[in-house]
C-alpha positions, 0 to 999 in steps of 0.5 A, a space after each residue: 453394143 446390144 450387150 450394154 444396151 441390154 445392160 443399162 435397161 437392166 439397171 435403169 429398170 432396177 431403178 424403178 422398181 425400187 425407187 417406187 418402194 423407197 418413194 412412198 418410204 421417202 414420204 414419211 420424211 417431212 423435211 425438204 428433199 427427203 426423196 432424195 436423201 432416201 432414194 439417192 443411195 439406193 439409185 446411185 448404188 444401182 446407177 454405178 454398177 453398169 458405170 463401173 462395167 462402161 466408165 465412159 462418158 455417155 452412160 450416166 447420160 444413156 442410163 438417165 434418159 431411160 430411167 427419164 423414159 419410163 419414169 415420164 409415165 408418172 411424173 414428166 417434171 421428174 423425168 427432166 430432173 433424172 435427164 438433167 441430173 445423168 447429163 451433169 453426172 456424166 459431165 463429172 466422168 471428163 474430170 481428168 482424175 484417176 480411181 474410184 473418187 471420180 465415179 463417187 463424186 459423180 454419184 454425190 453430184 447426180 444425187 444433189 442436182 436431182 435435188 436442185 433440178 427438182 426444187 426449181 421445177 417445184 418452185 416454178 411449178 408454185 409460183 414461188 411459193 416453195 422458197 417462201 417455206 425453204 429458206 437457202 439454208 435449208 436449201 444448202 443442207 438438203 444439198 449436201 446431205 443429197 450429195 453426201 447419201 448419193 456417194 454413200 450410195 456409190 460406194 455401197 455400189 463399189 464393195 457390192 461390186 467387188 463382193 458379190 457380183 463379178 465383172 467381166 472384163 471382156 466387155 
């Protein structure tokens, strides 16, 4: 228990450190949800590699509310939107299907709730103001071009964790 504990702080503490640089990159995109579309592959890529050593329900979710925990020190909106998005990742892994597919559409939806989850709190946190500038159109592109980065992202993870890293399978 201590060895995976240890092990998605690691990665949860991967995600930080990276998803800081890429947030300022993202910045620089002015379109709706350009945050997500840069960040979501590199977090996702980051987020599958202990999934694929703990494919369990649960770790999506445990993973999350550490990522959630120290992210809470900058911003405590996102850390409801990371929270969120982990629990119905994690949901996804319940799906009775086979192989590799169920982790990546657990990283497409992780990738495009943590746009949704972040528009509503933007739009509440607004007054409404954010659907006045982002029409559902827009809304649903940003969405599907999040989940799509976000299984990009998975299987960048999946060849990563077949070429370079090697997995233990005594754990």
């Amino acid at each position: 228990m201590t060895k995976k504990i240890t092990t998605l702080a690691m990665f949860a503490v991967l995600m930080v450190i990276g998803g800081y640089f890429l947030y300022f990159i993202s910045r620089l995109l002015p379109i709706p949800g350009g945050k997500f579309i840069v960040m979501g592959p590199y977090l996702t890529c980051v987020m599958i590699l202990p999934l694929l050593r703990y494919p369990k329900f649960g770790t999506l979710s445990m993973i999350n509310v550490v990522f959630g925990g120290i992210m809470v020190i900058f911003n405590p909106w996102m850390t409801l939107a990371i929270i969120v998005s982990g629990i119905l990742a994690d949901l996804i892994l319940l799906i009775p299907l086979q192989g590799k597919g169920k982790l990546l559409l657990a990283m497409g939806v992780y990738n495009g709730v943590s746009l949704l989850v972040s528009v509503w709190i933007t739009n509440y946190v607004t007054g409404k103001l954010l659907f006045k500038i982002m029409d559902m159109p827009v809304l649903l592109l940003a969405f599907s071009v999040a989940v799509i980065t976000g299984i990009i992202g998975g299987y960048a993870g999946l060849k990563l964790q077949k070429t370079y890293l090697k997995l233990d399978k005594s754990m």
